[in-house]
KOLMARDO-558119 format. One line per 4 residues: number of its first residue (from 1); their letters; for each residue x, y, z of N, C-alpha, C. Coordinates in pm, whole numbers, plus 50000, padded with zeros to 5 digits. Each point is the difference from the previous one (the first is absolute). Example, Ala and Ser with C-alpha at 12.3 -4.5 7.8 and 13.67 -1.06 7.14 Angstrom:
1	as	51319,49431,50780,49911,50119,50000,50090,50120,50000  49965,50105,49928,50082,50119,50006,49923,50109,50073
//
This chain:
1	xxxx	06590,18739,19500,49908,50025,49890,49952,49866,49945  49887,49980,50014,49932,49837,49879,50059,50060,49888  50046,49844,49987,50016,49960,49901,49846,50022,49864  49875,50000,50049,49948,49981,49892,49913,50164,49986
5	xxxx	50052,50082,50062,49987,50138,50018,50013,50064,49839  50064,49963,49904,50056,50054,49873,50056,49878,49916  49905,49961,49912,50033,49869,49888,50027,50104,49891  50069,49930,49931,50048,50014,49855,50009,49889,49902
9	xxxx	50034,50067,49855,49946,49851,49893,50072,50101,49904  50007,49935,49880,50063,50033,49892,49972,49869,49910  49924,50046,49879,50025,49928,49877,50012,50025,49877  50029,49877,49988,50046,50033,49841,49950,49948,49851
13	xxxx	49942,49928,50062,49838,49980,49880,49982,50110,49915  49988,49965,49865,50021,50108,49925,49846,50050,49996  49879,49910,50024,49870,49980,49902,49933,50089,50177  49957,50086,49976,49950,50075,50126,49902,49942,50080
17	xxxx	49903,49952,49976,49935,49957,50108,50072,49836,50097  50075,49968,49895,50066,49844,50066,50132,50129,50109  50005,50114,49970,50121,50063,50080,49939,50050,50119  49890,50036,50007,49905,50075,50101,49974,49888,50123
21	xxxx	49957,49829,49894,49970,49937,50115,50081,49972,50108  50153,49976,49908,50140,49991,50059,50013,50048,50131  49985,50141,49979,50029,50120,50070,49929,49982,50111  49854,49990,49993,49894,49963,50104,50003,49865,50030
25	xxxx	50067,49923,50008,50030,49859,50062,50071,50023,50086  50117,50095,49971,50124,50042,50107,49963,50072,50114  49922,50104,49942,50014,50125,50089,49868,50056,50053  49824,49856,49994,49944,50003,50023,49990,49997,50223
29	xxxx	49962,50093,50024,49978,49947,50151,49812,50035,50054  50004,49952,50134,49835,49991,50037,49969,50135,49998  50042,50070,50030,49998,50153,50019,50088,50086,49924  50021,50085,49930,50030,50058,49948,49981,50188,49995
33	xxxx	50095,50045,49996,49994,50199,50049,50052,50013,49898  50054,49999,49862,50052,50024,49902,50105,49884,49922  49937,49996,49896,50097,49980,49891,50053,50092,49866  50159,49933,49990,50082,50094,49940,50093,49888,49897
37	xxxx	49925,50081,49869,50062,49935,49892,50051,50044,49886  50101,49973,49911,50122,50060,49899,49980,49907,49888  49957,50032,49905,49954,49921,49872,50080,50050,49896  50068,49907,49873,50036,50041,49885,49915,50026,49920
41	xxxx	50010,50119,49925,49853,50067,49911,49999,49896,49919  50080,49861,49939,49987,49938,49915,49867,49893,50004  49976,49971,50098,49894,49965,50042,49840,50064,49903  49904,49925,50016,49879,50040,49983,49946,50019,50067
45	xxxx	49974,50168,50054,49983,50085,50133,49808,49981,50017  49939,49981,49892,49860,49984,50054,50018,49847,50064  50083,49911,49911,49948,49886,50102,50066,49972,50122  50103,50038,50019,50099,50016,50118,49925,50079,50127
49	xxxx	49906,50125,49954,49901,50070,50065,49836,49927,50069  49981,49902,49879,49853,49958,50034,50084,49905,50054  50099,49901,50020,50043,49886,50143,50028,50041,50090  50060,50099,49979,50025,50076,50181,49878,50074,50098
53	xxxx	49914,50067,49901,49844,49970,50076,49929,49892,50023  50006,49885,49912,49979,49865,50087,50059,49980,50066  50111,49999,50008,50045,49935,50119,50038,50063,50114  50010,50112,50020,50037,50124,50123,49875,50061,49992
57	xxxx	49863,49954,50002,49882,50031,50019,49988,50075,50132  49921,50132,49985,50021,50070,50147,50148,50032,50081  50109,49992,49910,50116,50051,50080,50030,50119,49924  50092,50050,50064,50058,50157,49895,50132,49914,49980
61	xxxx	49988,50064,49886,50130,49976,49889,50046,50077,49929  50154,49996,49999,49994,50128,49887,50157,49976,49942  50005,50079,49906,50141,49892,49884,50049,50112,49915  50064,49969,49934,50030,50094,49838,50069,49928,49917
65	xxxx	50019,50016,49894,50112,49917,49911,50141,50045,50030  50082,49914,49945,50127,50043,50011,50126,49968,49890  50145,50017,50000,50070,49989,49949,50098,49898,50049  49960,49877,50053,50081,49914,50016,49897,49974,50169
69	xxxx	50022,49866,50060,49951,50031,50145,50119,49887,50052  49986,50073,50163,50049,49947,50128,49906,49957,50041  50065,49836,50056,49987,49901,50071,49996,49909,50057  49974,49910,50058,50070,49907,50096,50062,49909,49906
73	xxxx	49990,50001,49833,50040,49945,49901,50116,50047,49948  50051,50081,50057,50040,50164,49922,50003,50110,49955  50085,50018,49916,49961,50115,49828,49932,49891,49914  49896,50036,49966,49923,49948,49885,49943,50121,49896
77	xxxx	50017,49955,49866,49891,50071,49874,49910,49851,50042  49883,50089,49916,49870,49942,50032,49947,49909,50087  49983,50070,50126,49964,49912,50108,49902,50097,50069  49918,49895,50105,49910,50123,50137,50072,49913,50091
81	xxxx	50033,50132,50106,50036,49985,50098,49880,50115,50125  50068,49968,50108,49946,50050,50123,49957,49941,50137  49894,50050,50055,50039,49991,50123,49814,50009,50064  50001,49940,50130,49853,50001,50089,50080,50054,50107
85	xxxx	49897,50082,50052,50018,50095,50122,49860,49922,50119  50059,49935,50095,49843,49914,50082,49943,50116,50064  49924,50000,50025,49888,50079,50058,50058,50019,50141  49950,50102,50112,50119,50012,50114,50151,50031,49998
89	xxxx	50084,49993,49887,50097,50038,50011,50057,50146,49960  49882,50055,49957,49983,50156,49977,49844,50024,49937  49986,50145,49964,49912,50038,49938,50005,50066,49888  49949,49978,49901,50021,50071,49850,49864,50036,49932
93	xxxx	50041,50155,49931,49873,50023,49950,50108,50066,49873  49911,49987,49876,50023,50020,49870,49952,50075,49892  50044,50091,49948,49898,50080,49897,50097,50017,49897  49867,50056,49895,50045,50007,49857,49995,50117,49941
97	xxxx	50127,50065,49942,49979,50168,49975,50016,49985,49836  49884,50053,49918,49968,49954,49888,50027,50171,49932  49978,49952,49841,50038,50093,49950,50130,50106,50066  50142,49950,49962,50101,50087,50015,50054,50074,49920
101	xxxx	49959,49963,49849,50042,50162,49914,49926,50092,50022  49857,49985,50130,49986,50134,50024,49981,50057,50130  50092,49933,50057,50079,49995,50157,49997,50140,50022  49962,50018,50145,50097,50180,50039,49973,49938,50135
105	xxxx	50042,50075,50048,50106,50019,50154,49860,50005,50096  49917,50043,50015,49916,50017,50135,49878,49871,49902  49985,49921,49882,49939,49855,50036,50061,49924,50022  50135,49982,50014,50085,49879,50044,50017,49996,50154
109	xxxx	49999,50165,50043,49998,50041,50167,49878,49952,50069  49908,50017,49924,49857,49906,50071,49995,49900,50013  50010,49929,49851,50023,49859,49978,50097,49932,50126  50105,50057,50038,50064,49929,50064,49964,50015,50181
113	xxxx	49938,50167,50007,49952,49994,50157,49841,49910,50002  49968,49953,49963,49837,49926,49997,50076,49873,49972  50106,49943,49987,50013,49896,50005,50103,49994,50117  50090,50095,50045,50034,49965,50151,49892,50005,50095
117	xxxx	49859,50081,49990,49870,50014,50138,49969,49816,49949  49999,49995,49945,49927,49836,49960,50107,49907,50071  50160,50038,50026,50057,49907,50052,50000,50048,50166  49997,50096,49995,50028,50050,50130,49842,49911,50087
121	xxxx	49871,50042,49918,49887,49930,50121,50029,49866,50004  50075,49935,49880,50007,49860,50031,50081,49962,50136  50138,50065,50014,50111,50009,50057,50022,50119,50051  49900,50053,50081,50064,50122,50122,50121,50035,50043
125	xxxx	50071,49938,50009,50150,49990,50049,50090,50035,49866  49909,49980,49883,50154,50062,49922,50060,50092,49974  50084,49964,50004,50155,50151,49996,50100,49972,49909  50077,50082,49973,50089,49997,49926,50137,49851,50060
129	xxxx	49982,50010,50102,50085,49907,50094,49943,49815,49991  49877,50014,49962,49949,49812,49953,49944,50023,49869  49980,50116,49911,49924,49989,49867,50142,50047,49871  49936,49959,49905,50094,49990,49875,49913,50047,49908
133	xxxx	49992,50061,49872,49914,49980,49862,50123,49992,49876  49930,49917,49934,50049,49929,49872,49908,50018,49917  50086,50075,49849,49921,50084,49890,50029,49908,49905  49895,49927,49884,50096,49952,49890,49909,50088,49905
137	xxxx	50070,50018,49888,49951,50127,49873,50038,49961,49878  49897,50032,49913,49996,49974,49862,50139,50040,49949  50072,49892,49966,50137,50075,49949,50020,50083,49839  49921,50047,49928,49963,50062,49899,49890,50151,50037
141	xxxx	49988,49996,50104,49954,50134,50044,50079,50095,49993  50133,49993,50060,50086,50086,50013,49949,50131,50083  49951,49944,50115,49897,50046,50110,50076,49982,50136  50140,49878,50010,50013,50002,50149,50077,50085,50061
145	xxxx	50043,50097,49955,50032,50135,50073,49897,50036,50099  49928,50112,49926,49891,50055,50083,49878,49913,50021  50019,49895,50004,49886,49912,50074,50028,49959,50104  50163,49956,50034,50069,49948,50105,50027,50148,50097
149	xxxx	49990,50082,49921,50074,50139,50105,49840,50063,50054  49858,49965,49938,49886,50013,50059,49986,49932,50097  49966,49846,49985,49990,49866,50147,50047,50052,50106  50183,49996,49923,50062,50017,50184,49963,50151,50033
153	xxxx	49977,50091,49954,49964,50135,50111,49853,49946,50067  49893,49915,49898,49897,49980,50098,50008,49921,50117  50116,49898,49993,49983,49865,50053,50119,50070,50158  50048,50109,49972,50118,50051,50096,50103,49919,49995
157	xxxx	50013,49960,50131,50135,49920,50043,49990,49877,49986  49920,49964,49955,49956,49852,49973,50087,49948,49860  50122,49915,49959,50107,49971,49914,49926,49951,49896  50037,50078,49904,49964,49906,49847,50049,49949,49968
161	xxxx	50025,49880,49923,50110,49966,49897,49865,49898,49878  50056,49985,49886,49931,49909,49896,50077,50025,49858  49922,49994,49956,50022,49993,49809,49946,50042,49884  50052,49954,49902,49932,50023,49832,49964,49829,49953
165	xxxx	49896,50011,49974,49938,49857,49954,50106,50036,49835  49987,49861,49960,50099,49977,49850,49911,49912,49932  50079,49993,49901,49915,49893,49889,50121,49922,49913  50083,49960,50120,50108,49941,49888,50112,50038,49880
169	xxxx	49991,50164,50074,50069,50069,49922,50004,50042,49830  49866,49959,50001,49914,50056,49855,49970,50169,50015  50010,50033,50116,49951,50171,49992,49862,50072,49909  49916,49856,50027,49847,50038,49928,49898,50050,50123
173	xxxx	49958,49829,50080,49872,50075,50052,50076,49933,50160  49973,50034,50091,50008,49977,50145,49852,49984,50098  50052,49915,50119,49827,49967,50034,50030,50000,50155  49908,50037,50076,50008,49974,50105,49889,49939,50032
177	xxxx	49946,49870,50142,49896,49939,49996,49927,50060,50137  49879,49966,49990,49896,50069,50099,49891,49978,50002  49905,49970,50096,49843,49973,50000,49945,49927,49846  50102,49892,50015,49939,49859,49894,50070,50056,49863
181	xxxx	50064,50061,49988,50047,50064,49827,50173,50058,50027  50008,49992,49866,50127,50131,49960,49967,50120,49947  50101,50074,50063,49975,50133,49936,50105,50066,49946  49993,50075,49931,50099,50076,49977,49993,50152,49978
185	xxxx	50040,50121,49998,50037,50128,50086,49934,50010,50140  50028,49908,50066,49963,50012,50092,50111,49969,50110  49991,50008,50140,50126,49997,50072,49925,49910,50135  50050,49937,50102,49909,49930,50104,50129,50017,50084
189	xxxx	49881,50021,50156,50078,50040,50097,49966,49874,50084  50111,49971,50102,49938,49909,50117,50068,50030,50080  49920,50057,50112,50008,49995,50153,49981,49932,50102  50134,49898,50038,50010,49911,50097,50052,50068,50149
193	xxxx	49919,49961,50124,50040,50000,50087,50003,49844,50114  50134,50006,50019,50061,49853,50081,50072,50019,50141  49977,49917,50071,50085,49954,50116,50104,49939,49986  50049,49948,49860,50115,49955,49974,50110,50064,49981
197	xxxx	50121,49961,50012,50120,50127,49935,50019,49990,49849  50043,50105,49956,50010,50036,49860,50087,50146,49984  50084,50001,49892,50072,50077,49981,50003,50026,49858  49994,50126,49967,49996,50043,49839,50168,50049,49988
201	xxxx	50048,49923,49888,50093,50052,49952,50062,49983,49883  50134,50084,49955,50012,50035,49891,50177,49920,49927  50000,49912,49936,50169,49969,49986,49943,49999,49843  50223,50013,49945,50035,50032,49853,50107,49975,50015
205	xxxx	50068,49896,49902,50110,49958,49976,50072,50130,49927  50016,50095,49964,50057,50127,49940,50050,50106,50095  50134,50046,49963,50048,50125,50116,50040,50109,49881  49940,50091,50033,50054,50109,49854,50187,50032,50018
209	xxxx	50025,50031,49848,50112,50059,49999,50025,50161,50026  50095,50034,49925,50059,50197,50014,49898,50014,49918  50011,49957,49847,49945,50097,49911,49851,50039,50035  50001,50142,49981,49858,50067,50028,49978,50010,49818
213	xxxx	49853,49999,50068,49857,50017,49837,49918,50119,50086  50000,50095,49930,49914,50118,50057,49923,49989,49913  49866,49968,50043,49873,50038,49836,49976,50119,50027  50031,50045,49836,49984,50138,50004,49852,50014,49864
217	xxxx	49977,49903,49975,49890,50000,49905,49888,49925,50001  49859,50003,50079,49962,49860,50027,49810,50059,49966  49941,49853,50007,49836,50031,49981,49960,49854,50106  49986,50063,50103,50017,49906,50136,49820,49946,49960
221	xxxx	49903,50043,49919,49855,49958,49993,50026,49861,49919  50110,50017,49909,50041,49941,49907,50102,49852,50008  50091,50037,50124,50047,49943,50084,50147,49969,49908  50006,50154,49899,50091,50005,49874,50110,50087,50044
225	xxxx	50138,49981,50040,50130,50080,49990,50014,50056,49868  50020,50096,49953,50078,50031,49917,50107,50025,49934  50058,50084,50173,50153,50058,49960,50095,49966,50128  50106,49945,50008,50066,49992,50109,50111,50041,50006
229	xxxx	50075,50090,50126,50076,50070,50020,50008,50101,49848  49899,50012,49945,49962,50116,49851,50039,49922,49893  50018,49879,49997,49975,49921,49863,49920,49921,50003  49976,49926,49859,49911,49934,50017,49972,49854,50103
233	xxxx	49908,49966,50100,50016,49922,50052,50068,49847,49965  49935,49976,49930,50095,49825,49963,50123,50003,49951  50038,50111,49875,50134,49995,50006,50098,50025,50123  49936,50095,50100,50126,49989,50134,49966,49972,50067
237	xxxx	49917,49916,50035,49997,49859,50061,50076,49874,49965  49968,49991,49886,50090,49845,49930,50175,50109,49985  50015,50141,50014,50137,50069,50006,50071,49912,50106  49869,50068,50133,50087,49920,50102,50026,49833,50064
241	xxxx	49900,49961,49912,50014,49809,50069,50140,49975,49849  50000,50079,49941,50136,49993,49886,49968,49859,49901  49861,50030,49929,49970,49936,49908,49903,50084,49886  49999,49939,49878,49938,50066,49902,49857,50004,50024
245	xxxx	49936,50137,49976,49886,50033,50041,49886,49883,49928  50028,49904,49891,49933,49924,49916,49980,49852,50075  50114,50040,50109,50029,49867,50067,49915,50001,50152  49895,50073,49998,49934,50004,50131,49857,49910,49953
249	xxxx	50005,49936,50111,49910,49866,49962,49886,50014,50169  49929,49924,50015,49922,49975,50147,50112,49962,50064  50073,49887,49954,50123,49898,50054,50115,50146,50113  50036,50060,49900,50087,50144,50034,49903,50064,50093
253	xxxx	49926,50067,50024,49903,50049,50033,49987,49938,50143  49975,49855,50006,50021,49914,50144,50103,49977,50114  50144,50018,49896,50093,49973,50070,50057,50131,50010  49989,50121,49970,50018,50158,50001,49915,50056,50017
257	xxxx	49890,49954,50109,49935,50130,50045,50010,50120,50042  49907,50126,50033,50042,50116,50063,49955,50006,50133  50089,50092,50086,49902,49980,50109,50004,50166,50063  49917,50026,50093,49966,50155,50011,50024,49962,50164
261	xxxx	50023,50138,50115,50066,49952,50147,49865,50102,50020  49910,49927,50103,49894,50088,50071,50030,49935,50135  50024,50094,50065,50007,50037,50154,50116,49879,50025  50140,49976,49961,50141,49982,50017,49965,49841,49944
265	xxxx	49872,49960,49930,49988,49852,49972,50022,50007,49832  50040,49917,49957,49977,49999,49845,49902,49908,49933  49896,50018,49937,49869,49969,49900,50064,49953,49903  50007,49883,49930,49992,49968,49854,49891,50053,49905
269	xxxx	50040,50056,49921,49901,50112,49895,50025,49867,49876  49926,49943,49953,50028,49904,49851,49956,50095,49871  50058,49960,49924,49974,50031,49873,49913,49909,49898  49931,50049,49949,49916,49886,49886,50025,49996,49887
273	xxxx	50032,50098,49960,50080,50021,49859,50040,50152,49919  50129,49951,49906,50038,50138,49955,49890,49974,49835  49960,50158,50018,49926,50052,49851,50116,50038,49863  49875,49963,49905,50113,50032,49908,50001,50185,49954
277	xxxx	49957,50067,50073,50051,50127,50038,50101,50048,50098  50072,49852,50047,50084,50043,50085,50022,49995,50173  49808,49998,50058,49989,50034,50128,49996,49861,50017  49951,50028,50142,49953,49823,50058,49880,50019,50064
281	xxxx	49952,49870,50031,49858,49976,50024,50071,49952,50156  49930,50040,50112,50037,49945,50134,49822,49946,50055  50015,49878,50099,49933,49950,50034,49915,50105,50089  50044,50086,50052,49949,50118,50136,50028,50104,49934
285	xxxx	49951,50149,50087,50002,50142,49925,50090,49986,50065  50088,50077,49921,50124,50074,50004,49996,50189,50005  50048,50055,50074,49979,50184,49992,50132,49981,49930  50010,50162,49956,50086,50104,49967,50055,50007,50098
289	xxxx	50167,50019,50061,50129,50024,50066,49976,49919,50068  49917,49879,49993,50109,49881,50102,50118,49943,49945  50095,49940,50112,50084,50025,49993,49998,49818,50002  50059,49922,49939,49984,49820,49953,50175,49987,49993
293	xxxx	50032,49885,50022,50112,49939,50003,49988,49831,49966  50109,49985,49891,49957,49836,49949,50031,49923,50107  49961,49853,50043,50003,49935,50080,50078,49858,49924  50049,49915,50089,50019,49871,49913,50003,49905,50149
297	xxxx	49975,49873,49949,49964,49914,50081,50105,49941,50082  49960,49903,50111,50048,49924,50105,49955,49902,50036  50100,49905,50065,49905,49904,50055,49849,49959,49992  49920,49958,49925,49883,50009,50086,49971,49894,50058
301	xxxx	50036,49891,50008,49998,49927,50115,50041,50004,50128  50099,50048,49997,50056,50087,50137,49896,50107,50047  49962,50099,49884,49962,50130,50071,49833,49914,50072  49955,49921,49930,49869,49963,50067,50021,49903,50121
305	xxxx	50072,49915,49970,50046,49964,50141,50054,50062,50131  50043,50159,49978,50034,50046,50096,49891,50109,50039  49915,50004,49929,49832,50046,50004,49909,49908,50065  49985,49906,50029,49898,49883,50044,50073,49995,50104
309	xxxx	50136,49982,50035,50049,49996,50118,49975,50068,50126  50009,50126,49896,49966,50107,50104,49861,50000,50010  49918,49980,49942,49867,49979,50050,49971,49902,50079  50071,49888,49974,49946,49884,50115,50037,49995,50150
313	xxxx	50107,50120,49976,50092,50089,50142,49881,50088,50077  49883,50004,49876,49910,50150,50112,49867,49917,50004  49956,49922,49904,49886,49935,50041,49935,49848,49985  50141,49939,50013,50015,49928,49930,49967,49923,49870
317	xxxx	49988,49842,49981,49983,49886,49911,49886,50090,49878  49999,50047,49933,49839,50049,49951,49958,49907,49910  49844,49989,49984,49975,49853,49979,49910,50098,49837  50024,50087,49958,49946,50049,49919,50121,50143,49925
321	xxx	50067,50018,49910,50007,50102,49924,49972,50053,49895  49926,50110,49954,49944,50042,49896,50126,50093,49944  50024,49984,49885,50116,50080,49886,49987,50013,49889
//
């Protein structure tokens, strides 16, 4: 694989357009098939927006804000990071699904088959076996349920994986970027197809325990528990991590997650916060009679090291990961 197949950059310039140039010094190449970039909302998003159309003039680009970014720098608050995709080393086409508080199921199913025919004439050959799509979504929509469960029935066998754009953990406005701007309720899809290897996958430092949480009371639109195993949710929750229900913080919340077992794997379910009625606020819908078990942590240096391992076992060195 070239080496100059996939550049990356990360900065940390606080003042946005001196961060943009950064970025495009690094990860500028002669040709270009996509760029992919992760911005802290702290930034000033019009001007961070009008440098990246100067300077990625005629390329597709596309970004969202976030809650901290990865990159070749690290974990950073307020930084852009990302990445150039050279031209030849796949094909990518990109769209923007706007207005999602008034989302339903057969415009997201279009939206997403008119943007696989657009990849498919580019790239005849794609299949589920060389193509990938990557969703990032307004994280204040509270839309990526059934937006993600629309794509993949259009997109078939073709693997999703992506995200919720952030804002630094203010829980105000969220943005995703696209055709020269930010947006927000809006969600963006990209459909890459490559000759390179690539593997989507999933690691979590957390293994659940015995105790079961049956929600027996929930408003999954809401993404609100109410009642667990028939009390109120936060008090038997903080029952079972065996601390005072007053004492549940984000901090608690991080290191006691829940996690739910679909098809013999276990999901980390997070929590965002307990109400002062008692329930909790969870990051994802939650139904009525699932069945959740608290989780607590491990290694995570180990568990990711024995994750990359095994990936560099099936395709090898990868000169790019998105997380």
């Amino acid at each position: 694989m070239s080496v100059q197949t996939i550049r990356m950059a990360q900065s940390s310039a606080t003042e946005a357009r001196q961060a943009v140039q950064e970025f495009h010094a690094t990860v500028a190449q002669p040709e270009m098939e996509l760029v992919l970039f992760f911005c802290s909302s702290e930034y000033d998003l019009e001007v961070l927006a009008a440098e990246m159309n100067r300077l990625f003039a005629g390329v597709q680009v596309v970004g969202c804000t976030t809650a901290g970014e990865i990159g070749p720098a690290g974990y950073l608050q307020h930084s852009l990071s990302g990445a150039s995709f050279a031209a030849g080393s796949c094909v990518a086409v990109s769209g923007l699904l706007e207005h999602l508080s008034q989302f339903d199921i057969t415009q997201g199913h279009d939206f997403a088959q008119t943007l696989l025919q657009r990849l498919e004439s580019r790239a005849p050959g794609a299949s589920a076996d060389n193509s990938f799509a990557f969703m990032l979504i307004d994280g204040m929509s509270v839309r990526e349920e059934p937006v993600s469960h629309a794509l993949q029935y259009a997109i078939g066998q073709i693997p999703l994986f992506g995200g919720s754009a952030g804002d630094d953990q203010k829980f105000a406005v969220t943005h995703v970027y696209s055709n020269g701007r930010f947006h927000s309720d809006s969600a963006l899809l990209i459909l890459i197809s490559t000759n390179l290897p690539f593997k989507i996958f999933k690691t979590q430092h957390f293994i659940s325990t015995d105790e079961r949480l049956v929600v027996t009371e929930a408003d999954p639109a809401r993404r609100i528990v109410k009642e667990i195993n028939g009390l109120p949710a936060a008090a038997e929750y903080a029952r079972l991590l065996g601390v005072d229900v007053h004492g549940l913080n984000p901090m608690r919340f991080a290191a006691s997650p829940v996690v739910v077992m679909i098809d013999g794997t276990d999901y980390v379910r997070s929590i965002q916060k307990a109400n002062p009625d008692g329930s909790l606020t969870f990051f994802c819908a939650i139904e009525e009679g699932v069945v959740l078990r608290v989780a607590h942590g491990i290694d995570i240096v180990n568990n990711l090291k024995q994750t990359f391992d095994q990936i560099r076992a099936e395709i090898g060195s990868p000169q790019l990961v998105l997380g």
